[in-house]
C-alpha positions, 0 to 999 in steps of 0.5 A: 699279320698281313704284309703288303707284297706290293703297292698300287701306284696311281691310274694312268692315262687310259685306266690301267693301274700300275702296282710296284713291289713293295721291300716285303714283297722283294725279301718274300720272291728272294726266299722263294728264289732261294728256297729248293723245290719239293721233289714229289713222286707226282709233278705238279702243274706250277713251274719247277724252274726257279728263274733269277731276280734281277 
């Protein structure tokens, strides 16, 4: 099944197309938030630190 995570808004002036989360994509970031991170022997190049959602 797919989820939509976000959602593309109309085309501004200019061509830039704005997207906006969607609720999906807003409970998906809060379990990832939520979620602790793998402690691991190697580090990996993704951040480790998990900053709060607003």
């Amino acid at each position: 099944m797919f989820v939509k995570l976000v959602r593309a808004l109309p085309e501004e002036d200019g061509g830039q197309r704005p997207y906006e989360i969607t609720d999906a994509g807003r409970a998906e970031v809060a379990g990832w938030f939520t979620t602790p991170a793998e402690r691991r022997e190697r580090p990996r190049d993704e951040p480790a630190v998990k900053l709060p959602s607003r």
